[in-house]
Structures are given as C-alpha cells and as structure tokens.
N, C-alpha and C positions, 0 to 999 in steps of 0.2 A: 656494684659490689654486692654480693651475697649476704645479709643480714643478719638472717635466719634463723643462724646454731652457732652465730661469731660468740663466743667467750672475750672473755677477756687477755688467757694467755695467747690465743693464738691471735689475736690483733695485737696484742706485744711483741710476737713472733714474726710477724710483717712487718709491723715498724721497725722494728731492730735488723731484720734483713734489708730492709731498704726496699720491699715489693709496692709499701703504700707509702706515701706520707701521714702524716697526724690532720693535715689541711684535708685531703682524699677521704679519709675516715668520716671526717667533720662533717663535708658534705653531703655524704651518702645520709648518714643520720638526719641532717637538718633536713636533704630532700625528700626524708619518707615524716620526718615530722609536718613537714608544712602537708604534704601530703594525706596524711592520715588524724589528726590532729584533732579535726572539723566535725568527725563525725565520733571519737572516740572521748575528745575533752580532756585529754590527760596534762596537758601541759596550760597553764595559765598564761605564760608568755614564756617564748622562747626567746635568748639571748641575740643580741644586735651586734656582739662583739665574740660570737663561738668561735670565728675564720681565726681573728685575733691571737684569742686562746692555743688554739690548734700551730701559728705559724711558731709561739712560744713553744710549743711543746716539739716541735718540730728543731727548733734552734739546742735546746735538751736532749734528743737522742743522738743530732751529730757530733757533740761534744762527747758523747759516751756517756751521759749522765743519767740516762734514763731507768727509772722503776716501772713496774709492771704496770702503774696507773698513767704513764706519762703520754698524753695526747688519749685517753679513753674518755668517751663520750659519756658522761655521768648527769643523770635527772637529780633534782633536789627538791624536797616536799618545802611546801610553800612555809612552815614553820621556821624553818633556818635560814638566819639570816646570811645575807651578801652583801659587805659593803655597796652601798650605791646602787642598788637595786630595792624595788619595792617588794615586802614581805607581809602578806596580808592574813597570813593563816586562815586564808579561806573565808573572810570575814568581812563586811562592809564596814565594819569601826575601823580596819587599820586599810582601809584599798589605797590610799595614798603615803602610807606609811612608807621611807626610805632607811635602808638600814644604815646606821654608824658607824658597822664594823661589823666584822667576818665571826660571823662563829668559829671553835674552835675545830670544828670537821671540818670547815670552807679553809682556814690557814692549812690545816692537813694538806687536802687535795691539792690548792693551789701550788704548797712546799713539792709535790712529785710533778706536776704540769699536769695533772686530769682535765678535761676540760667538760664547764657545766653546760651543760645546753640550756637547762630553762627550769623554770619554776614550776611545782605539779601542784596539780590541786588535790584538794582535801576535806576531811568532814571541818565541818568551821572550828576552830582549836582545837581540832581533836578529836571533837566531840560526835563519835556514829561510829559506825561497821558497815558501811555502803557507799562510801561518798555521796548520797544525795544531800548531806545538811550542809554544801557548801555554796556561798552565797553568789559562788559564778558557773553553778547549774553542774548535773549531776554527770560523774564518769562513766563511760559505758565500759562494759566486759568487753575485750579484745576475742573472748571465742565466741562470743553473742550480746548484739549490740543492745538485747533487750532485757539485758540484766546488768546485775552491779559488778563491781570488781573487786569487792567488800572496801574497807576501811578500816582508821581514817585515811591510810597510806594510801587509797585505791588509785590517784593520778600516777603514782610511782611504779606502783604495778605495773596499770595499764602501758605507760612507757615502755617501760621494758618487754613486756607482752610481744606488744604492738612493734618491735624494735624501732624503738624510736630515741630507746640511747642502750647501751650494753649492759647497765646497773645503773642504781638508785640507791639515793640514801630517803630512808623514813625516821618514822618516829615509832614506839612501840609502848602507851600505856597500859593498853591489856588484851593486847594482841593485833595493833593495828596493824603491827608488818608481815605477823606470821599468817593471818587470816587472808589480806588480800592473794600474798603470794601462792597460799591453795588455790584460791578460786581463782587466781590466773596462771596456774602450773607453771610457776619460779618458786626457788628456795631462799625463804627470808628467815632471818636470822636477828636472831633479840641478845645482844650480849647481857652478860651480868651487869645489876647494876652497878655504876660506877666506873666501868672497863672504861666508855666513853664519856666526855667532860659533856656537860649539856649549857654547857657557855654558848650563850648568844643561840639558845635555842626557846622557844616560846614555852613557859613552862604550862601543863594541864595541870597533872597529878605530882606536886615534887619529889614523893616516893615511890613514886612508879613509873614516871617517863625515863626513857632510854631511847636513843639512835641507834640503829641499825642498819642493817645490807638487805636489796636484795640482787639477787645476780639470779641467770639460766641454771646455774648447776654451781654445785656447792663449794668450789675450787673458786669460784666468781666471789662467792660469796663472802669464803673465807678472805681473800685478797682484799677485798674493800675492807673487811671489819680490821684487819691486820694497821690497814694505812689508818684510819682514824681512831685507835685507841691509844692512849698511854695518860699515863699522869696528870691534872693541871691544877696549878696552885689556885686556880680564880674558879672551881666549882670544888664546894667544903665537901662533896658526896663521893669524888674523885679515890677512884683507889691507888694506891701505889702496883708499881709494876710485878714486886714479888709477893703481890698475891696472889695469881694466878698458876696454877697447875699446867703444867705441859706434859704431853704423852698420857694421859692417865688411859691406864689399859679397858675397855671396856665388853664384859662378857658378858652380864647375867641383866638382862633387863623388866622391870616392872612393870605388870600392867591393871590399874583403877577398873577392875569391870564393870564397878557398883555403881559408874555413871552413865557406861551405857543404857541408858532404860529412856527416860519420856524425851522427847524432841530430838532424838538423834533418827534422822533417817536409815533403815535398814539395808541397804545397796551400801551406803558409808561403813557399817557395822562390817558385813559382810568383808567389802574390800580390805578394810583393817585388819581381820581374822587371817586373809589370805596372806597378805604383808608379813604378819609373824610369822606364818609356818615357814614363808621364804627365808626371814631373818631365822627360825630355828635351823632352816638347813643350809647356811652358813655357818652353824656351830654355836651361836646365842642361846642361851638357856632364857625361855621366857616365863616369868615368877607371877602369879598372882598377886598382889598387893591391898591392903586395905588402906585407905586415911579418909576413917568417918568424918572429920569434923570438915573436910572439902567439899562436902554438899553445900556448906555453906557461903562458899569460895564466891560465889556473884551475887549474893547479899553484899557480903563484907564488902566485896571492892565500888557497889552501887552504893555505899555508904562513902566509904574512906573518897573516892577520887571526886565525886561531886562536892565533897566538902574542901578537900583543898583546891579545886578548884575556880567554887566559890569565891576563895581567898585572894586565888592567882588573878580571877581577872575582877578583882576588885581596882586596877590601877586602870582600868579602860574605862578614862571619866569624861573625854571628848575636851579636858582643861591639858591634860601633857602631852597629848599626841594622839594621830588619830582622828578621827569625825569627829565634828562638832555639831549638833542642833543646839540653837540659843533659843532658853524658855523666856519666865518670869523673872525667874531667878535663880541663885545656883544651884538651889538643891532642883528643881524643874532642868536647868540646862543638863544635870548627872542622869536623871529620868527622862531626859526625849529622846538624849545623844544614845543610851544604851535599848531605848525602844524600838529606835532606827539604825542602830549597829546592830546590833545579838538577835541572829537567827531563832527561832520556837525551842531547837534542840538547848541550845545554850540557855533561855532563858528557862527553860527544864531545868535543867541540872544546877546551874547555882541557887533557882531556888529550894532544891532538894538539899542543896549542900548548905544554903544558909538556915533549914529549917533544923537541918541533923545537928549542926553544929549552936544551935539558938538554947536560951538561959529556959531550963526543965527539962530539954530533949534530948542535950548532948551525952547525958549518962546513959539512956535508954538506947542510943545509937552509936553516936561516933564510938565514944571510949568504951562502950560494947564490942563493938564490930573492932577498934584495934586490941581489944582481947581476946579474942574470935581466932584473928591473923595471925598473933603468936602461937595459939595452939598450934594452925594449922602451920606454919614453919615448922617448930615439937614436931609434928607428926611427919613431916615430910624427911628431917634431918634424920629420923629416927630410921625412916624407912631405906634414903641414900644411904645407912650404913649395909644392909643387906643387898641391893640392888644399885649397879652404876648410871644406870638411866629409866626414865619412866616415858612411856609409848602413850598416845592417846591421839584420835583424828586430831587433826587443829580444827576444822570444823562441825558441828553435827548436818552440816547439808552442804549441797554445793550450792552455788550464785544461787539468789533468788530473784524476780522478774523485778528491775523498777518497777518501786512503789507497793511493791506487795506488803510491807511491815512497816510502812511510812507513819499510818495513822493508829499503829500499835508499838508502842515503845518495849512494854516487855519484852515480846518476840523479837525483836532485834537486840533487845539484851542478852536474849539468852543466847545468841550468837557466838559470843564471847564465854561460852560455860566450861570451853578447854583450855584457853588462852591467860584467863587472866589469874590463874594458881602463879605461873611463872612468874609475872610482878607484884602480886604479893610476896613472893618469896625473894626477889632479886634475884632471882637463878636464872642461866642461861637459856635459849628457847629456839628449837628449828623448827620450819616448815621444810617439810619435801616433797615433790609430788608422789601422790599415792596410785596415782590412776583417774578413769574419770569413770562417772556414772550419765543416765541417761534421762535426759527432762524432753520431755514435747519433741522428740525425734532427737534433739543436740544433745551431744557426747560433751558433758563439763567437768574440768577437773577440780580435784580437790585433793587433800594431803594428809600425811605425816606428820606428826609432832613428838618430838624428843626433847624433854627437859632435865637439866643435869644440874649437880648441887653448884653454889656458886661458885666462880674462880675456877671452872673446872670446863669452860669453854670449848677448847683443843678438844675435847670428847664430841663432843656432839659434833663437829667437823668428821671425825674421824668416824663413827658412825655412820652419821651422813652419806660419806663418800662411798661406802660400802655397799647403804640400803637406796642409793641414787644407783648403783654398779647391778644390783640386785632387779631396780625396774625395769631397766634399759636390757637387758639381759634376755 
C-alpha cells in the first residue's frame, strides 16, 4: 500500500468503499514501523494488540458506524496515558510506570475505533526542542538522519514523517508540536487553551500545556483536533463548547518584524517574505504590527514554565510510583530516586524553577515575569483587534545536527523565541510547511506559523488551508 501522501480522508474513503480493510491499513503501517523504527527512534514501543484494534474498527464500518477516525492508524506521544500500557514520558523515574486509565483524548479516539499504534518518544516531560533529553536515546530527522526532529513532540513527528502512522497526537507547551512539525514538513496544530481536557495527561507547565494534532496537511489536522476536543468536568481549565468562534472571516494579517533581527537565519527570513507576497496575492492585506513588550516573551516563559514545573514534578518521589532507589533514609531515598530518574535537562529546570519561585526571589522573578505575561496578552488583544491573524516562521532555523546545542542550553532556548508567545497567551497556533532551505547539500524543511486570538481556532484552519493551497501550487 502506498503510504506516502495517504491523508486521513482518503483512507476513510477506502475503508468506507470497502477497497481496504482497517486490519490492511494496520498492517502496512505496523510493516513500515517495525521496518524503519530502528534507525529513526520514533516510536518507544509499538502496540501488541494494533491487529486487534483494527479488526474492532473493522466490525465499526460494516455496521455503518464509522467516523473519519475509525480504523486510522494514530502515534501517541509517550506523555498520555493508555490504560494498561506503560507511559514513561521519556523518563527513567516512570519506565515501569502502567497507566490506570485512559486520558481523556485516548476515551476520544477509542469512542470513534482509531487505532493507536504505539507510544513515541519524547524530550523527558517535556522538557527540550530536539528530542535528545529523552532517557531512551535521541530521535532522528526523517529527511536527515543526522539531525533532530525538534521537540518535545519530536517521536510524533518523526512517525508521521516517516509514515509510520497517518497522525499523531502531541503535547504543546511552547511550541513542542508546532516546531517539530516545521522541521519535519507536517502541519501541527496547538489549540486554544482549554479546547482540549489535559485529563490523564502528564502535566509540565499547567498554564501552558495543551494537546494537539499533527497530520500531512491541514484537513488531517483539523479532523484529529475536531475528534479530541469538547468540554470535561474533570479538567477545571476545560472550556465550555460556546466559546469558541466558528467561520470567523479572515483578511488582514499581522506581522512582528521587530523579531526578525539576532538568531533568525536569513534563507528562513527570506522564505517568509516570499510566503506573504504569495498570501498578498491571494487578496490578504499584510499589516505591520508592533508588541514591544514580546521581546520579552522567552524570559517570561523560562521563568513561569520551570517554575511550575518544579511544582509538577515534585510528586515523582520514587514512594507513590515509579523508580525507587533506597538510601539512609527518606529524605536520601527522595535524593537518590530523583538522581537516578531526572535526566540533566530536568534537573535544569526545576532547579531554575525552585530557585525563581524560593523566599527573596520570587518577587524579582516569578511575579515579575507573570506581570511581564499580562502585559503582553494587553498588547496582543489590543493588536487582534486591528489584525485577524499574526504570521511569524515557527522556527528561526531549520533542524540543527545532533548535539550541536546539547551542551548550550540558551541556544536551544532560543529555539522556541516564535512558539511560545501562543502559550502564553492561550491563543491558538499553526505550523505549516513553508518550504525548505539548504544545509551541507540537504534540502530541510521548515514553516509557517499563524496565531489567532483565543476561541477563534476555525481561523487558522481556514487560513491554513489556503496558505497550504498557496505552496503546493
């Protein structure tokens, strides 16, 4: 079976004719994962029971009962849980961890027959923009084996890349879905927050994590986000269904040039310059924009998300669950078990965030930096009133070679200097491919990003679909 350019509707469109079965699909998939797996890393463990799944979804279409997702071969970033599966979020404290119960996207999927192939890997909780910080070795770039795939979604990516399932669900605190999916040329998609329940999902940053899609093309992408959102009583962050906006018309869009300047590479500028003029002659009016206080946008979030993150993985004590090293004593067993669970990145970051948030510092930082966020919210709401979407690469580079920013943490910060305005804000967030640019001979791609005020999702779809009509073209 042809892989390649399969979508999602048009393997709906075979199941539902009767050309394939959902077991046929299954296969093909599971034959190119075990196949390709080895050398790209993407998947942690693939499912023992996909056949299973598939004859399910198979019993589903002959009834008539079938939705666009029913028997589609879906990757799951190792963050979200699966009953009765182990979910280790990329981390040697939880490798034996077994879940309880289905996060509230896994009840989703399961509710239409999707069927999950297997668990991806990931930066460890989260925590990177390369998948290298994951504690079962790093994922390679599907157009080049000797680069990342960014992160932390990067196994999901690469899946899908790689076709090794049709779509993916990730996780997005500040850009992990939108970034890999540049630099593996798929369109990932960050909903608003709240759109999706983060039930039974591992939290990093509680005000900044969100699930998301990625798919081939935006149509993919929209359909997966479609199946896992709505309402749930058991996540207080959840938003109700009529807040979101449908149809909102979109003409005039924004664009920040005051951030093109240090660490953006020039081939990226350029490409993006070329992309408007395309979107202007489709009739888009494209507006210059200022929001000064958004330079400050990857301080704040290197404040706010280490600090609650801190918080989050304060319950990974090797006494409830999880790896256990036995010391002297308890407080020694809490010190050995997280010496030898928590990767270098992670013991980064919570001490960042237990320092921001510690008695003298926390005014100078944390409650700084979420004064900082408000502004820049002000200033963005101010600006969604003149302008229906804001333009910006999702990346300032394409893939960069394992290990090149391993032992520089900045530069791999500043990774994220387009991505994480959008969770700050809660606002919704695409990646599209833009094109590719040219490293040591290989042609690598990178992207588009469009971020739209919250609740106002349907826009960036609908853009999307235009400026996706626009590349291919």
């Amino acid at each position: 079976m042809e892989l390649q350019n399969l979508t999602i509707e048009e393997a709906h469109t075979l199941l539902t004719q009767g050309s394939i079965t959902a077991v046929d699909l299954a296969e093909s998939y599971l034959a190119r994962a075990k196949e390709k797996n080895k050398e790209i890393n993407a998947y942690l463990e693939i499912f023992d029971d996909v056949l299973d799944q598939a004859r399910v979804a198979d019993e589903i279409i002959s009834a008539g009962k079938a939705t666009k997702l029913t028997g589609i071969p879906i990757a799951i970033k190792d963050n979200i849980l699966i009953n009765g599966r182990i979910a280790s979020g990329g981390s040697k404290i939880l490798e034996n961890y077994v879940a309880a119960y289905d996060a509230y996207v896994i009840e989703k999927l399961k509710a239409e027959g999707a069927v999950c192939i297997g668990r991806t890997n990931m930066d460890e909780f989260a925590m990177g923009g390369s998948t290298e910080n994951s504690a079962y070795g790093t994922t390679k770039n599907p157009y080049n084996l000797d680069r990342v795939p960014g992160g932390s979604s990067g196994g999901s990516a690469a899946a899908v890349a790689a076709d090794m399932a049709i779509a993916a669900l990730g996780t997005d605190t500040g850009g992990s879905i939108r970034q890999p999916a540049a630099l593996c040329r798929l369109v990932g998609f960050k909903p608003t927050y709240g759109a999706v329940s983060r039930y039974g999902v591992m939290a990093l940053g509680s005000s900044l994590d969100q699930v998301g899609s990625f798919g081939k093309t935006v149509a993919d992408a929209e359909t997966l986000f479609k199946s896992i959102r709505g309402s749930d009583s058991r996540d207080s962050t959840s938003l109700p269904d009529d807040f979101f906006r449908e149809g909102t018309s979109i003409k005039k869009i924004g664009v920040p040039r005051q951030f093109f300047t240090e660490g953006v590479d020039k081939d990226v500028i350029a490409t993006f310059e070329e992309s408007l003029e395309a979107l202007k002659g489709k009739g888009y009016e494209i507006v210059d924009i200022e929001l000064p206080t958004s330079k400050y946008a990857l301080a704040v979030y290197y404040i706010i998300m280490p600090a609650e993150a801190s918080t989050n993985l304060a319950r990974y004590d090797g006494i409830r669950y999880g790896v256990q090293v036995q010391g002297k004593d308890l407080l020694d067993d809490y010190m050995q078990t997280r010496k030898e669970g928590f990767g270098a990145e992670v013991r980064r970051r919570i001490l960042l965030g237990t320092f921001v948030l510690s008695s003298g510092y926390a005014d100078a930082y944390y409650r700084k930096a979420i004064a900082v966020r408000n502004q820049i919210k002000r200033e963005f709401e101010k600006v969604l009133n003149d302008v229906d979407v804001i333009a910006t690469p999702t990346s300032p580079t394409p893939a960069f070679k394992i290990g090149d920013k391993v032992s520089d943490p900045l530069a791999m910060y500043a990774q994220d200097m387009f991505t994480v305005i959008a969770n700050l804000l809660g606002a919704p967030g695409i990646s599209i491919p833009m094109g590719k640019v040219e490293r040591d001979g290989s042609q690598l791609p990178i992207g588009m990003q469009f971020i739209s005020a919250r609740g106002t999702d349907s826009s960036l779809f609908a853009i999307g679909k235009d400026f996706e009509g626009i590349i291919k073209g």
